[in-house]
C-alpha positions, 0 to 999 in steps of 0.5 A, spaced: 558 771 804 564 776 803 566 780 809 567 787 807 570 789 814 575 784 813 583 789 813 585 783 808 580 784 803 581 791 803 588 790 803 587 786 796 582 789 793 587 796 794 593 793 790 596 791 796 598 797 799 601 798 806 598 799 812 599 805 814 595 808 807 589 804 809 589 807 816 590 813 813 584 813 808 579 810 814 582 818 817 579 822 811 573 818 811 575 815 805 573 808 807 569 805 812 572 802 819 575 795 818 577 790 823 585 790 823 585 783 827 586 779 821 591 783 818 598 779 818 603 777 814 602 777 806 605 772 801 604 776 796 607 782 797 613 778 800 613 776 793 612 782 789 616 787 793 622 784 797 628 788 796 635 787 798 638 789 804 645 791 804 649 789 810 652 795 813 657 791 819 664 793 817 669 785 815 674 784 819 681 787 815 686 784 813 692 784 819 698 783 815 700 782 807 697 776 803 692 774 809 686 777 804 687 777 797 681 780 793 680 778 785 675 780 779 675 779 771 673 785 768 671 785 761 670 784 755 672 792 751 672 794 745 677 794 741 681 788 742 687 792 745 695 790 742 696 783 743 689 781 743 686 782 750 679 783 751 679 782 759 683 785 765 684 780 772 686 784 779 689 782 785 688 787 791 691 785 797 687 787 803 691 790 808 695 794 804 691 796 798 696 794 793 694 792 786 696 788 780 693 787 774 694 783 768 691 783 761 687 777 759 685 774 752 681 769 754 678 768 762 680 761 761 687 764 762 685 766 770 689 760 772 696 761 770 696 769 771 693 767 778 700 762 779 704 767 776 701 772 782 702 767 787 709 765 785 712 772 784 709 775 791 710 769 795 717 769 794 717 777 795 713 777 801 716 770 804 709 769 806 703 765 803 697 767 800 691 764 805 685 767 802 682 769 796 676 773 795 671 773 789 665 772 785 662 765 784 663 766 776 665 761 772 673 761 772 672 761 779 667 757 783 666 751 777 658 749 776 652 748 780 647 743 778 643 738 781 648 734 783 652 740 787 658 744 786 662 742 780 668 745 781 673 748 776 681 748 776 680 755 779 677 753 785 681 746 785 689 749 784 686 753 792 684 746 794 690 743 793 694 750 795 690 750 802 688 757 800 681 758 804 676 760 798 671 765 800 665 766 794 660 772 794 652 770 794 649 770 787 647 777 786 651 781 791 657 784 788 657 789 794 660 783 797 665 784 794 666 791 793 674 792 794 675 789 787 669 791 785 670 799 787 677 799 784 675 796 777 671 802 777 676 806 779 681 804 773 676 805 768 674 812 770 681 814 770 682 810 763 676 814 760 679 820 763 687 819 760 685 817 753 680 823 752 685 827 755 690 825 749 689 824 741 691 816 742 687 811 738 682 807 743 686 800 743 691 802 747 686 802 753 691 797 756 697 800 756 692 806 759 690 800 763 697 798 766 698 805 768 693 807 772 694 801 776 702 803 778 699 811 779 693 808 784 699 804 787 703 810 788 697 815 791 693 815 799 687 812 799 682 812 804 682 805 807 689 805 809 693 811 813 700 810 808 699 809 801 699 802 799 706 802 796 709 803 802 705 799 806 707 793 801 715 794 799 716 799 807 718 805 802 716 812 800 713 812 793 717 817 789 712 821 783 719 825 779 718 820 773 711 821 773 709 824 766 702 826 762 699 819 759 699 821 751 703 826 752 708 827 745 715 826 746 722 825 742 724 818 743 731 816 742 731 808 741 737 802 741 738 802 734 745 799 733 744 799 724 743 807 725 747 811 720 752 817 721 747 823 718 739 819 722 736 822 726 738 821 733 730 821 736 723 820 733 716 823 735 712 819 739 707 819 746 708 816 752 704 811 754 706 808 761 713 805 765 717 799 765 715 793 768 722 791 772 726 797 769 728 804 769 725 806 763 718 808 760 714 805 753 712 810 748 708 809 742 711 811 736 707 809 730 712 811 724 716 805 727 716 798 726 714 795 732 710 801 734 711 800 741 718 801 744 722 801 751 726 807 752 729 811 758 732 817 753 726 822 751 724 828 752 717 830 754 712 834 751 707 835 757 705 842 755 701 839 748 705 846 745 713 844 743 712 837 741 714 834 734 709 832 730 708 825 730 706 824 722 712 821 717 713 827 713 709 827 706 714 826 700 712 830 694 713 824 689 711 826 682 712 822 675 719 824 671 719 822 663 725 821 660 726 821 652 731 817 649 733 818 643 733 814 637 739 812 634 739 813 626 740 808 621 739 808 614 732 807 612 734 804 605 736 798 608 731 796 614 726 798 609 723 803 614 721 810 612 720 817 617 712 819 618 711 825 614 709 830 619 708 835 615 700 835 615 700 834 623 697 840 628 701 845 629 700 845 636 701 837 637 707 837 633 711 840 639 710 834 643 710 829 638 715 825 638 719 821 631 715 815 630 718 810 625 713 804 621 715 798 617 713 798 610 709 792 608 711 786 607 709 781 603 713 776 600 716 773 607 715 766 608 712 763 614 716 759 618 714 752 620 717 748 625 721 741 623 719 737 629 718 731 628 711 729 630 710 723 634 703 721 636 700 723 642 698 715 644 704 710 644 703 704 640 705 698 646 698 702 649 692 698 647 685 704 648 677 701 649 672 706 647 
C-alpha cells in the first residue's frame, strides 16, 4: 500500500520540485500534511539539476616574469588571412600581463611557435619558463583512453624542458580565464578596427597583430603599470600610434624608379614593424600588396587622403587605313569594283576593294615526291 503522507512520494509525483514549494503548498492548504522524516538526498535531482559552481577564491599570481605563462589556440576564422592562417597562439605572462601573438596555419604548428617564444624571451629575460598554463585540448595534453594519458609532443617538449604543465578540467574554461579573457579581448577589438575602415576582412590577422602590440601598451587593471613596462622596465611610448585602416601616401625602396615616377603610392595602414622602426601598409595597386615603410603620410581624418584605385585609363580602339599602292591591273588581271551602283550613304565608308578574275586555265600543281611504301620490304606482317 502506498503511503500518501510519504514527502518522498509527493516529491515524485510533483516533478521533483524542492522542498521549500511543497511546504509552501501545505501552508495554502493546497495539499495535505505529510511527514518530512523520509525526505533525503534524491538521486535524481542530482541527476537532472546539478550545476557548475564557479570557484571564486583568487590563485596565487605570478612573483615575477616567466613563472606562469598562460596559452590558448583560437580559431578557426573565415576568410583565411594573408599567408593562409586560420588560427592565432597566445602567450600571456602572468606577472606582467605581457602578450605575444602569432598566426598559425595549422594547431600542429603550437609546438615550434612554443619553441620560438621559448627561446626568444628565455634569452631576453635570462630567466626560464616554469609553468605553462592551458586547456587539455589536443596539441596540448595528448589523448586519454583507457589505458591513461597518451601524451602529444606538446606535453612531452615541457616534460623534458622540466616545465610544470598545468591543465584545466574538461569543461571549465573559467580555469583558464587569463587567455581566455584576452582572446576575448583581441577579437573585440579586431571587430571593431575593421568596421571602422574600408579594408577587406582577410586582413583580420594584420588587425590581429595590432591589437596585441596596443593591449601591451596600455593599463590594464590586473597590474599597476602597463604590461610593457613591467616586462622590458620602460615607459611606453604612443606618438607612432596611428588609426588602423587609416589612408596614407607610402614612399616604398624602389631603386629601378624613374626620373618623372611618382615618388609615393596610396594605401592604408595596417600595423607596426616587428624589430624596426617603420609601419606596414597595404597598398593594393602594388606588387606584394603589403610593403614596410617608415616614409608616409597619414590620413587619419578619412577627409584629404588619396584614393587608393589605380587610375581608370580611357582605352579606345583607333583604325588606320593603309593605302593600297596602284598597279596596273592590265597585267595582274585584276579589275576595280564598279562602285557606282552601291548606296550612297555606304559609299563614304567603303573602302576600294579589288577581286581577281576567273581563273580557269591554271594547272593544278602535284608534288614530285617519290612515294615509297608505308611498310618496308625487310618486315614480314601477320594479319
Amino acid at each position: 500500500r502506498v503511503d500518501e503522507n510519504s514527502s518522498m512520494l509527493w516529491h515524485k509525483r510533483l516533478g521533483h520540485i524542492s522542498k521549500q514549494r511543497m511546504e509552501r503548498l501545505i501552508k495554502d492548504d493546497i495539499l495535505h500534511n505529510l511527514d518530512f522524516s523520509d525526505f533525503g538526498t534524491c538521486v535524481d535531482c542530482i541527476k537532472g539539476k546539478l550545476t557548475a559552481k564557479t570557484r571564486k577564491e583568487r590563485t596565487q599570481r605570478g612573483q615575477q616574469v616567466l613563472e606562469l605563462v598562460h596559452t590558448d589556440i583560437c580559431g578557426p576564422f573565415t576568410p583565411i588571412a594573408i599567408g593562409g592562417y586560420k588560427y592565432f597562439i597566445t602567450f600571456i605572462d602572468d606577472f606582467s600581463r605581457y602578450g605575444h601573438v602569432e598566426l598559425l596555419a595549422e594547431k600542429s604548428e603550437s609546438l615550434s611557435v612554443f619553441q620560438a617564444f621559448k627561446a626568444n624571451v628565455e634569452l631576453q629575460k635570462g630567466k626560464k619558463i616554469k609553468a605553462v598554463r592551458s586547456d587539455r585540448g589536443g596539441e596540448y595534453y595528448g589523448r586519454y583512453d583507457e589505458t591513461g594519458r597518451n601524451p602529444g609532443p606538446f606535453a612531452k617538449f615541457l616534460q623534458e624542458c622540466g616545465i610544470e604543465a598545468q591543465y584545466t578540467m574538461p569543461g571549465t574554461p573559467e580555469q583558464n580565464g587569463i587567455a581566455e579573457r584576452r582572446n576575448r579581448t583581441l577579437l573585440d577589438m579586431v571587430r571593431c578596427m575593421l568596421s571602422n575602415s574600408t579594408l577587406p576582412d582577410f586582413l583580420w590577422g594584420e588587425a590581429l597583430r595590432t591589437a596585441a602590440y596596443i593591449l601591451n601598451q596600455v593599463p590594464s587593471k590586473s597590474v599597476p603599470k602597463t604590461p610593457y613596462e613591467l616586462w622590458s622596465g620602460k615607459r611606453p611610448s604612443l606618438r607612432h600610434f596611428h588609426v588602423w585602416g587609416c589612408r596614407a601616401e607610402v614612399r616604398p625602396y624602389n631603386p629601378q624608379s624613374r626620373k618623372l615616377d611618382p615618388k609615393t603610392i596610396s594605401g592604408h595602414f595596417i600595423g607596426y614593424c616587428i624589430g624596426s622602426r617603420g609601419s606596414r601598409f597595404y597598398c593594393p595597386s602594388h606588387t606584394t600588396r603589403i610593403i614596410e615603410s617608415d616614409r608616409a603620410i597619414y590620413f587619419e581624418d578619412d577627409h584629404n587622403g588619396g584614393s587608393s584605385e589605380p587610375r581608370s585609363l580611357t582605352l579606345r580602339e583607333e583604325r588606320v587605313v593603309l593605302p593600297i599602292p596602284s598597279f596596273p591591273t592590265s597585267a595582274m588581271g585584276l579589275s576595280h569594283i564598279d562602285v557606282s551602283s552601291v548606296d550612297p550613304e555606304l559609299h563614304h565608308d567603303m573602302e576600294p576593294m579589288i577581286v581577281a578574275d576567273d581563273v580557269t586555265d591554271v594547272q593544278l600543281r602535284r608534288s614530285e615526291r617519290i612515294r615509297r611504301p608505308a611498310i618496308s620490304d625487310d618486315y614480314v606482317v601477320y594479319l
